[in-house]
C-alpha positions as CSV (number, residue, x, y, z in Angstrom):
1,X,-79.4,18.5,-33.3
2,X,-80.1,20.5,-36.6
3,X,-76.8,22.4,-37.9
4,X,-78.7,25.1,-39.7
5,X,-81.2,26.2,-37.2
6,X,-78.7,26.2,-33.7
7,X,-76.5,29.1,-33.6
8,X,-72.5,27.5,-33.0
9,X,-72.5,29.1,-29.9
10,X,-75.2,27.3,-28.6
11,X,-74.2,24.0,-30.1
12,X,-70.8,24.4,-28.1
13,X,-72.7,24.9,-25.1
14,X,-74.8,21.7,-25.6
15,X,-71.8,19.9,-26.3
16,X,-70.1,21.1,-23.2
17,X,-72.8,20.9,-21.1
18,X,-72.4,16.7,-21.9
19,X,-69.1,17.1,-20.0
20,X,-69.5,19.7,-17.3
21,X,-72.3,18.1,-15.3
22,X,-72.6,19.9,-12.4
23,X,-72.5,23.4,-13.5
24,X,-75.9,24.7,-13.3
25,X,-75.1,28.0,-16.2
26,X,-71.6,27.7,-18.2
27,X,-70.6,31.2,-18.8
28,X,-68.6,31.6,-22.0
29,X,-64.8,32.9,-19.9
30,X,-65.3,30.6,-17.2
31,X,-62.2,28.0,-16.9
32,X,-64.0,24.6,-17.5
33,X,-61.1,22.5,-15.4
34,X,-62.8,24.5,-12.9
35,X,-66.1,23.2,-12.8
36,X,-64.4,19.7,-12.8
37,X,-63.4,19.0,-16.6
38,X,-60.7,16.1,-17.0
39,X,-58.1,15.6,-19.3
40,X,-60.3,13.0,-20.5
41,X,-63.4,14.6,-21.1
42,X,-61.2,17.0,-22.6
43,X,-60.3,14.6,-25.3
44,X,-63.8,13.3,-25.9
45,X,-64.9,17.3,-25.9
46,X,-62.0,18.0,-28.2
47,X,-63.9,14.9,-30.2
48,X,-67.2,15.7,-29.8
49,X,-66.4,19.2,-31.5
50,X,-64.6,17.9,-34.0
51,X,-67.8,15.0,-35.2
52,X,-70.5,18.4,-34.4
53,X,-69.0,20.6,-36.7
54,X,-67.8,18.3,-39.5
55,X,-64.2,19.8,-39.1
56,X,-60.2,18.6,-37.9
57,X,-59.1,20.6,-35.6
58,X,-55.0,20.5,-36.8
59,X,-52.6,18.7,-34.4
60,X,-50.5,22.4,-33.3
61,X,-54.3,22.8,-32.2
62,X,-54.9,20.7,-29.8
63,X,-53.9,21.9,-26.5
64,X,-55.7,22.5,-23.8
65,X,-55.5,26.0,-23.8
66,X,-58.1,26.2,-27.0
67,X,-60.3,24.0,-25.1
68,X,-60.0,25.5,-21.2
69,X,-63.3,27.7,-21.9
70,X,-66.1,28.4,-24.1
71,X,-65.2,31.7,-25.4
72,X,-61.9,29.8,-26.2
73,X,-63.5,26.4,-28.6
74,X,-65.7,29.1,-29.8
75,X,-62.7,31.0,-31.6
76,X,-60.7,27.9,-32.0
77,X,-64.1,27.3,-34.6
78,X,-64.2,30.5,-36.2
79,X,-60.0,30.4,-36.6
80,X,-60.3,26.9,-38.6
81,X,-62.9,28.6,-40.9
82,X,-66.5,26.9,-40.0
């Protein structure tokens, strides 16, 4: 996937998407534990972002809470500064 021509947003949602199969449209506020997101597709999620936006997401920032929705790993992004 090309980095300068894929708005962020829509490069989360791809990534997301890899994890939350069965979820036919992921709105941005909708809990992603919800639609049947496990701890451990958390961890790769939490990895995947990290690898897709060339970026380390600080240890006090890796909870789930940052990674629970879209709307959430999208400001998680902006706060580290990419």
């Amino acid at each position: 996937m090309s980095t300068t021509t894929v708005a962020p947003l829509d490069r989360i949602n791809a990534i997301v998407s890899q994890f939350v199969v069965n979820a036919p449209e992921l709105a941005r506020h909708q809990d992603l534990e919800e639609l049947g997101l496990t701890s451990m597709q958390m961890v790769n999620l939490m990895l995947s972002i990290e690898a897709e936006f060339d970026l380390t997401i600080p240890s006090s920032k890796l909870v789930p809470s940052n990674f629970r929705t879209i709307a959430n790993i999208e400001a998680l992004i902006w706060e580290i500064g990419h």
